[in-house]
BAKOL-694518 format. One line per field, with one value per residue (C-alpha): residue number from 1; x, y, z; chain. Coordinates in Angstrom, 3 decimals. Layout:
# residues N
num = (NUM_...) $
c1 = (X_...) $
c2 = (Y_...) $
c3 = (Z_...) $
chaine = (A_...) $
END
This chain:
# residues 391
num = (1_2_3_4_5_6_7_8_9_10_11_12_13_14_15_16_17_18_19_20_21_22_23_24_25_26_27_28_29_30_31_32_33_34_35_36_37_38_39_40_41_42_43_44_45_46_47_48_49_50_51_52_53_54_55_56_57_58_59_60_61_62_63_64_65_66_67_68_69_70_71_72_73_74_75_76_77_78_79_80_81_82_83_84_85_86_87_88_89_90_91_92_93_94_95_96_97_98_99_100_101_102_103_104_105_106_107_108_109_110_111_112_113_114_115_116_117_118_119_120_121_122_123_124_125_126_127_128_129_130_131_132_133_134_135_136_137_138_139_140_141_142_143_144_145_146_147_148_149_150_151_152_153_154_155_156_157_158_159_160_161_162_163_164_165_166_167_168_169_170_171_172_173_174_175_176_177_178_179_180_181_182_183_184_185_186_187_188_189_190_191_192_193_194_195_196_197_198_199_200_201_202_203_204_205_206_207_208_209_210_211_212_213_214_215_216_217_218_219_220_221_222_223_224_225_226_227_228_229_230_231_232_233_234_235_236_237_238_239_240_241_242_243_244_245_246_247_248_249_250_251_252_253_254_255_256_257_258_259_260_261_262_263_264_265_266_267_268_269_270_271_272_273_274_275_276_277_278_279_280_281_282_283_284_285_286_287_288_289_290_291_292_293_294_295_296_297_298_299_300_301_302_303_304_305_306_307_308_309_310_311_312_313_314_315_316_317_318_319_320_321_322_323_324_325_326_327_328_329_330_331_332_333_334_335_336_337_338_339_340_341_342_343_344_345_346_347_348_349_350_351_352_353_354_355_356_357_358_359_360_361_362_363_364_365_366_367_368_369_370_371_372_373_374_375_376_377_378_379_380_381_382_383_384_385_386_387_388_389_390_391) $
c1 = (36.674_40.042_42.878_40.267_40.811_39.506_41.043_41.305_41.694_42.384_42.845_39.648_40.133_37.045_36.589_37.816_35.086_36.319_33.642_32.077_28.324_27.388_26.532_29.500_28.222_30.365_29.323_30.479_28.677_29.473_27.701_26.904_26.652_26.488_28.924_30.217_31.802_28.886_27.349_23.710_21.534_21.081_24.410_26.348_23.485_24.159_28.656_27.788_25.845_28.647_31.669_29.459_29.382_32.972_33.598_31.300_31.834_33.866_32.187_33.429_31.868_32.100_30.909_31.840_33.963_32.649_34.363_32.844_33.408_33.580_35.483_37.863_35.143_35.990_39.936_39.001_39.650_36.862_36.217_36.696_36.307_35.097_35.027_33.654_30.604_29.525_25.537_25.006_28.295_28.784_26.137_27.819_31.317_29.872_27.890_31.373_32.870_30.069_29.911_34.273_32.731_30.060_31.461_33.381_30.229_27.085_24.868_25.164_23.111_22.263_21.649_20.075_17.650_20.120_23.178_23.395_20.097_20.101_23.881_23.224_20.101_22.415_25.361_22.590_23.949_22.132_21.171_20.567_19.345_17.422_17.760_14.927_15.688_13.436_10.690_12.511_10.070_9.315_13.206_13.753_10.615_11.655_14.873_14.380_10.463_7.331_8.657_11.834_9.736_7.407_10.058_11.366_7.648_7.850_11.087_11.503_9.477_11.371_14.716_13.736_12.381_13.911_15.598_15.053_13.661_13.964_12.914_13.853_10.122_6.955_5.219_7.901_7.078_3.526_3.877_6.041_3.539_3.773_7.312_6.553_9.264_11.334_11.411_14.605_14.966_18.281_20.826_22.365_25.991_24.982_28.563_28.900_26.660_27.624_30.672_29.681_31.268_29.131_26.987_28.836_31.785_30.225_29.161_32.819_33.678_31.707_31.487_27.765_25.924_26.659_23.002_19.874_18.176_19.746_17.664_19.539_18.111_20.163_19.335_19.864_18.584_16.250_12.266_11.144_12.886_10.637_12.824_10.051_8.443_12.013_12.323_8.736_9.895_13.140_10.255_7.886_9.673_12.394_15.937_16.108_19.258_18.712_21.789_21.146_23.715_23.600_25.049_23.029_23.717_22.488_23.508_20.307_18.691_21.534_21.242_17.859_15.729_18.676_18.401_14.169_14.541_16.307_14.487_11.706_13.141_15.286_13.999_14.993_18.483_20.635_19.723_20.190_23.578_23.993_26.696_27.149_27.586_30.204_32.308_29.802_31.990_31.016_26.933_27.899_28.984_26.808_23.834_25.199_25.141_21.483_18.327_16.014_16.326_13.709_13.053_10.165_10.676_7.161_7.992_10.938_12.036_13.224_15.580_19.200_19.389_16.463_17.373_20.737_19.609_17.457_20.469_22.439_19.398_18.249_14.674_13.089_10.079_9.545_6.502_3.551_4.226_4.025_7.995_8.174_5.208_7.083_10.141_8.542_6.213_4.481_4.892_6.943_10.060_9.532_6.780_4.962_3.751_1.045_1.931_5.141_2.565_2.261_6.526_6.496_4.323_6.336_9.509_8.491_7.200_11.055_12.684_10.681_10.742_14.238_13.668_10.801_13.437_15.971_13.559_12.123_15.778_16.404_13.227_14.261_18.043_16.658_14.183_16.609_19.180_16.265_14.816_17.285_21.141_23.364_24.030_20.373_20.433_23.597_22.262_18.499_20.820_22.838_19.754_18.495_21.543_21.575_17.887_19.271_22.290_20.736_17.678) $
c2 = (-34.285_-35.684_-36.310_-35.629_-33.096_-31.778_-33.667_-32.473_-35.859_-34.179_-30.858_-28.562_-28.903_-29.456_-30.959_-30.475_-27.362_-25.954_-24.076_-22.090_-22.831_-22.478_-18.526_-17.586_-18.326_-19.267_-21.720_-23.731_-26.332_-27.954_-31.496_-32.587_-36.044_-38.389_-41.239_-42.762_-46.020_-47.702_-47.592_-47.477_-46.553_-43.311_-41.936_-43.851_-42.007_-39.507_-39.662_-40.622_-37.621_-35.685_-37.540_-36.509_-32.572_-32.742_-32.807_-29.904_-27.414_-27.056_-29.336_-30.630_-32.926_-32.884_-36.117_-37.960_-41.073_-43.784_-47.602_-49.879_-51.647_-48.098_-46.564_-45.324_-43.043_-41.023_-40.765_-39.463_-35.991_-33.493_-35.009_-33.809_-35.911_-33.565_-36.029_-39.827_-40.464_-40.383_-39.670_-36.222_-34.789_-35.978_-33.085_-30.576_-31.942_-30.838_-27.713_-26.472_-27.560_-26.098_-22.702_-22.237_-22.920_-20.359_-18.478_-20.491_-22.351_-20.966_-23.659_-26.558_-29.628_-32.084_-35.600_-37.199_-36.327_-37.723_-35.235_-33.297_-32.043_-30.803_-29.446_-27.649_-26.002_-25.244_-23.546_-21.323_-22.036_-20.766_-21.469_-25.160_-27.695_-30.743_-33.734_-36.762_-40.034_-41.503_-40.179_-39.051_-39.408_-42.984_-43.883_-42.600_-44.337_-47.655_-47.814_-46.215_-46.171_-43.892_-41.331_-40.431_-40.390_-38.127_-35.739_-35.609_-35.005_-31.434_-30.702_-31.302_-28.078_-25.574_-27.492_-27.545_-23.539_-21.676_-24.630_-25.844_-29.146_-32.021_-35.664_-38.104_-39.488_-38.048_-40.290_-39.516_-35.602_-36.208_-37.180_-33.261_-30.451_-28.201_-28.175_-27.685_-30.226_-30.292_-34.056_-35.162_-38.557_-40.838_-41.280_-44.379_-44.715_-47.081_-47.226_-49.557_-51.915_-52.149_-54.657_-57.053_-60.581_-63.244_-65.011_-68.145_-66.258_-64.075_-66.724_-68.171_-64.591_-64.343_-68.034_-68.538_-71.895_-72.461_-74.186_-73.113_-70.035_-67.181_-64.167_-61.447_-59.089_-55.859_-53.670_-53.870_-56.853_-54.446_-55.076_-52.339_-54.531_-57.043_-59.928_-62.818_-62.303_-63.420_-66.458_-67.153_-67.045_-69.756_-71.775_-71.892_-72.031_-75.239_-74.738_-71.540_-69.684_-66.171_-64.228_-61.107_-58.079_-56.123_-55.649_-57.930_-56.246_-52.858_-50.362_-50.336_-53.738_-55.998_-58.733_-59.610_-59.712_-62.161_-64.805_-64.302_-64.730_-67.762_-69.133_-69.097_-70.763_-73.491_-75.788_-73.133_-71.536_-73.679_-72.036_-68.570_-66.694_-63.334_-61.586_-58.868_-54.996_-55.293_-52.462_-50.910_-51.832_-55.807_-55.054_-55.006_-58.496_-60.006_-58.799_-60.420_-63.384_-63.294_-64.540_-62.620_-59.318_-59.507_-55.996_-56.844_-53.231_-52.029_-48.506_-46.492_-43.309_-44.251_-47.555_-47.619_-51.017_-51.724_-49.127_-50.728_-53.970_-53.038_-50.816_-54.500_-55.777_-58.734_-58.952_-57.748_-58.605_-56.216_-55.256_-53.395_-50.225_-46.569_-45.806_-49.161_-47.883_-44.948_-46.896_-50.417_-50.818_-54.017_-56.648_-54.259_-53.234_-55.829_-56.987_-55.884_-58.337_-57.232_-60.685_-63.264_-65.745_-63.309_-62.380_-66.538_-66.779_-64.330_-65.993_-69.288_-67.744_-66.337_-69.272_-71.057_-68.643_-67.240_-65.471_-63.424_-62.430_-61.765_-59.221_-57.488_-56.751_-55.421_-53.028_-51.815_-51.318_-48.794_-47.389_-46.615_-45.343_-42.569_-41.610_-42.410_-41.513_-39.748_-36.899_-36.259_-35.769_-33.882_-31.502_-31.080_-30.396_-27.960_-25.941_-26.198_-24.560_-22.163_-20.697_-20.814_-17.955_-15.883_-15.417) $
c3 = (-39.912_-38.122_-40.998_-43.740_-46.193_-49.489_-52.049_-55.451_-57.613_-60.991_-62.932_-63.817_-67.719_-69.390_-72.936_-76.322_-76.551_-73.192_-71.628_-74.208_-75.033_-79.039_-79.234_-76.725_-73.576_-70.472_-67.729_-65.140_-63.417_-60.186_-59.705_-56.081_-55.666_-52.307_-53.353_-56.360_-54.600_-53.505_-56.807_-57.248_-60.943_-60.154_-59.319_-62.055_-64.454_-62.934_-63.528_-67.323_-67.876_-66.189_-68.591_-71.339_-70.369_-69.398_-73.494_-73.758_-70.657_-67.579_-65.356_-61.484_-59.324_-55.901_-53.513_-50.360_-50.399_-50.303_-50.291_-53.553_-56.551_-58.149_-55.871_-59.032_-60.584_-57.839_-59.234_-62.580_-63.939_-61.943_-59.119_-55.647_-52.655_-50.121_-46.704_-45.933_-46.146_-42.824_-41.881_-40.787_-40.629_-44.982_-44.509_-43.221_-45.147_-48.459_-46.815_-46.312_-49.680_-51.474_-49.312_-50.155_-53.603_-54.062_-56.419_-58.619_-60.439_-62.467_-61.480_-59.170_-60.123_-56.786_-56.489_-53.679_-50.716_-47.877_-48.026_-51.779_-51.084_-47.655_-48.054_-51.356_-49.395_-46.110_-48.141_-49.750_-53.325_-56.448_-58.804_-58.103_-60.078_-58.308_-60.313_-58.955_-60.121_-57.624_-55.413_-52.496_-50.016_-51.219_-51.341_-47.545_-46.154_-47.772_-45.882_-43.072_-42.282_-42.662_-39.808_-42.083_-45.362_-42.973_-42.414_-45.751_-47.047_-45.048_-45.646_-49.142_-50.502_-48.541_-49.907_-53.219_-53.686_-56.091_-57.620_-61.243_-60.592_-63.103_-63.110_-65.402_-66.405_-66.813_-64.404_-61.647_-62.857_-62.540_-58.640_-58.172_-60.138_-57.616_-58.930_-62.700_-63.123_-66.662_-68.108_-69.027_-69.784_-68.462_-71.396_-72.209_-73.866_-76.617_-77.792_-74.677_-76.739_-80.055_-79.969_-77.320_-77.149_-78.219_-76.032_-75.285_-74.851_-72.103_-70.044_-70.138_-69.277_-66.320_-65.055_-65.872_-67.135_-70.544_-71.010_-70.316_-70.410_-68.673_-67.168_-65.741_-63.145_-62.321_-59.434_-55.308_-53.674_-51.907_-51.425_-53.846_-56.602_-55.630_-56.163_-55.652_-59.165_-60.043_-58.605_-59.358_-62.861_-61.987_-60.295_-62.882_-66.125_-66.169_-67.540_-66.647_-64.356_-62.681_-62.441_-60.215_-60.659_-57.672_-53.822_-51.449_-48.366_-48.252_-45.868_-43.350_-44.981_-44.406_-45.817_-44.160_-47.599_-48.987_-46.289_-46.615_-50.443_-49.823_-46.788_-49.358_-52.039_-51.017_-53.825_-56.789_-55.038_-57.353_-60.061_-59.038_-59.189_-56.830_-58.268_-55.564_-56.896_-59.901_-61.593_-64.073_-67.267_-66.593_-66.816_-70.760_-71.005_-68.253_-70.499_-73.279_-71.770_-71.324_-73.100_-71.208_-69.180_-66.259_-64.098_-61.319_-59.196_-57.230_-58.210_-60.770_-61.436_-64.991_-64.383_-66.514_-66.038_-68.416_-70.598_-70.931_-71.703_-74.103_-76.154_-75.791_-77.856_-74.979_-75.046_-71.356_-69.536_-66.809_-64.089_-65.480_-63.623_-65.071_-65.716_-67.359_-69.485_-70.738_-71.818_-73.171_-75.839_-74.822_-77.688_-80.263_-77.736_-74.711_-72.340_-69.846_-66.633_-64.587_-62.064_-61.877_-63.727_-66.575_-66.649_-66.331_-69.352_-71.809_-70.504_-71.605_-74.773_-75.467_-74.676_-77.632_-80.117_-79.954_-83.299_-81.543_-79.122_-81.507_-83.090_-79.874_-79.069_-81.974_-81.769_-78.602_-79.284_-81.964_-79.695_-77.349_-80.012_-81.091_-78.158_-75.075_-76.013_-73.418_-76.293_-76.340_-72.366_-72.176_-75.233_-72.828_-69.619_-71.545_-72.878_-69.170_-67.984_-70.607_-69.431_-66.169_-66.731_-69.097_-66.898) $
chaine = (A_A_A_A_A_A_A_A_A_A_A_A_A_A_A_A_A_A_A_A_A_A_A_A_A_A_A_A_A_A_A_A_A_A_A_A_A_A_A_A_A_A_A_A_A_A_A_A_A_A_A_A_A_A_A_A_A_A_A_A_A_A_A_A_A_A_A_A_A_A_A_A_A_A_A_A_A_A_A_A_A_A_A_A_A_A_A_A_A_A_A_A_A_A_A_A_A_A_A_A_A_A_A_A_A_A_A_A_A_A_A_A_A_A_A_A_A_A_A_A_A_A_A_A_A_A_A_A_A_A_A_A_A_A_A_A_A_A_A_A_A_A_A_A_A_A_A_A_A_A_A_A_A_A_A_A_A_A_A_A_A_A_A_A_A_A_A_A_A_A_A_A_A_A_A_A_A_A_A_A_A_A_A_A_A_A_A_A_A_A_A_A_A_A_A_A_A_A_A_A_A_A_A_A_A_A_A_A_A_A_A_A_A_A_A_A_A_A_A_A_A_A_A_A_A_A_A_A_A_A_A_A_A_A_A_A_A_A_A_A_A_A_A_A_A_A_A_A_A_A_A_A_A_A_A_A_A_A_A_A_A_A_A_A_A_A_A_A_A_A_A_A_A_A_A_A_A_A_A_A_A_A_A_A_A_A_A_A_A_A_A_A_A_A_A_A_A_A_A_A_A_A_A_A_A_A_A_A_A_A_A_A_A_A_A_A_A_A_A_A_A_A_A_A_A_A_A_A_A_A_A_A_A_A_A_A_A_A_A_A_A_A_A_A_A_A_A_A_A_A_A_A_A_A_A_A_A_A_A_A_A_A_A_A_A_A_A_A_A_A_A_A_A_A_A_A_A_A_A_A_A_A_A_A_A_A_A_A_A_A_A) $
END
């Protein structure tokens, strides 16, 4: 490890309720998670659900660092930086964190197949709880081809024995019943939402066209997001600007999709604005500057980003693909496009009736208010550990 050691960034203390569960019962969870720097949906899901237990029970989480736009989620109270996150030895880094840490936790809940999972499984810690927010083997192929997503597909069920798995969507459970996965949806801060700055002011904000129609894409400029339905949309439907909210030069991509996105579309790249990854507290405004919220991805766990936009009340077309199906009701809370020529169609539709817009965002604001809140997905975790330390 050289000059790196453990690094305790903050004090253990827990929330107002300490660590006592309703009914008297003590736990203490330890949450293994890859990286918080780089960013990414599923691990700043992941460090929202884990500020929202922090109020409830003594919670740590321990990760690898990792240099990003939210490199300073990794400062706050909790958090341990174990080592850098270096491919294997991050591996072994947290194997040895979490082995000195055996006995100090109840349950430790891991994130991702590349070095949670495999450490959590090497340090023999129990009981664990396997969070997918993605299909693993699916993720691993993408970026690093079908030999990888080979290996993970016969390694993943001895890793994941004995653990209490959990995936945040019924259709990503529905790929994992040998599993008997519990469903437990993301949860979404909507307090993030409720005071945003008005649109024009948002665009000033963040430098965007003041006329026009503005859709706003969050996610990596990776292949799975499918990016061309996008700029399909840009080419087809006049007066419209793309902004896209995400890193375009992912670790093992490059930037290789970027420059093929734009070798395709030289006649539309003026009116498309990549952003890069930003800190996670500008997605707010940058949605409020939108008209539209577009999400084009080939395959989802359960995607934040459109969860998000729909508790800031923009209206969202996304691909007609089964985690969208879960999340949008086609018509009441959003739309769902089976082709770019269909998400082409319903964008044109928006930007002429504004008050239809106006009224699917305010549909799915509510929506996700009922059915998607972080309190409701700390309270399910909560219950999960529960059944986990009285068994």
């Amino acid at each position: 490890m050289g000059s790196w050691r453990a690094v305790r960034r903050n004090d253990r203390s827990g929330g107002d309720s300490g660590d006592e569960l309703e009914g008297g019962l003590r736990i203490r969870v330890l949450f293994v998670v890859a990286h918080l720097g780089k960013g990414g949906g599923v691990a700043l899901q992941m460090f929202q659900l884990f500020a929202d237990l922090r109020r409830k029970i003594d919670v740590e989480l321990l990760c690898l660092d990792s240099p990003g736009p939210h490199q300073a989620l990794a400062q706050q109270p909790g958090v341990t930086v174990a080592g850098p996150l270096v491919f294997p030895k991050g591996i072994l880094t947290l194997r040895r964190a979490l082995q000195a840490s055996r006995t100090k936790y109840d349950v430790f809940q891991v994130l991702d197949p590349y070095f949670a999972l495999p450490a959590a499984y090497l340090a023999r810690v129990s009981p664990r709880v396997v969070c997918l927010g993605m299909d693993p083997v699916g993720e691993i192929a993408g970026r690093y081809g079908p030999a990888a997503g080979a290996m993970v597909w016969a390694t993943l069920p001895s890793m994941i024995d004995g653990s209490a798995v959990v995936a945040n969507s019924h259709s990503l459970a529905a790929m994992f019943p040998h599993y008997t996965p519990h469903v437990i949806p993301n949860g979404v801060d909507v307090h993030k939402f409720e005071r945003l700055p008005s649109k024009e002011e948002a665009r000033r904000l963040r430098g965007l066209p003041a006329e026009g129609t503005l859709l706003t894409f969050v996610a990596k400029v990776i292949p799975a997001k499918r990016l061309e339905w996008v700029l399909d949309v840009v080419r087809r439907v006049p007066k419209t600007t793309a902004v896209v909210v995400g890193s375009y030069t992912e670790e093992h991509y490059g930037d290789r999709y970027y420059r093929e996105l734009q070798a395709a579309y030289p006649d539309i790249w003026d009116r498309v604005i990549f952003t890069g990854e930003v800190p996670w507290d500008h997605i707010p405004s940058y949605l409020a500057a939108s008209d539209v919220f577009l999400h084009s991805s080939v395959f989802e766990g359960q995607p934040n980003s459109v969860l998000e936009a729909m508790a800031a009340g923009v209206p969202c077309v996304v691909s007609d693909i089964p985690a969208h199906r879960e999340i949008i009701r086609h018509g009441e809370t959003g739309f769902l496009a089976e082709s770019s020529e269909a998400m082409a169609r319903f964008v044109e539709t928006l930007a002429r009736d504004p008050a239809l817009g106006a009224a699917l965002g305010s549909r799915a604001r509510a929506h996700v208010i009922q059915h998607y809140s972080s309190d409701a997905c700390a309270q399910a975790y909560l219950d999960l550990y529960r059944s986990l330390v009285e068994t």
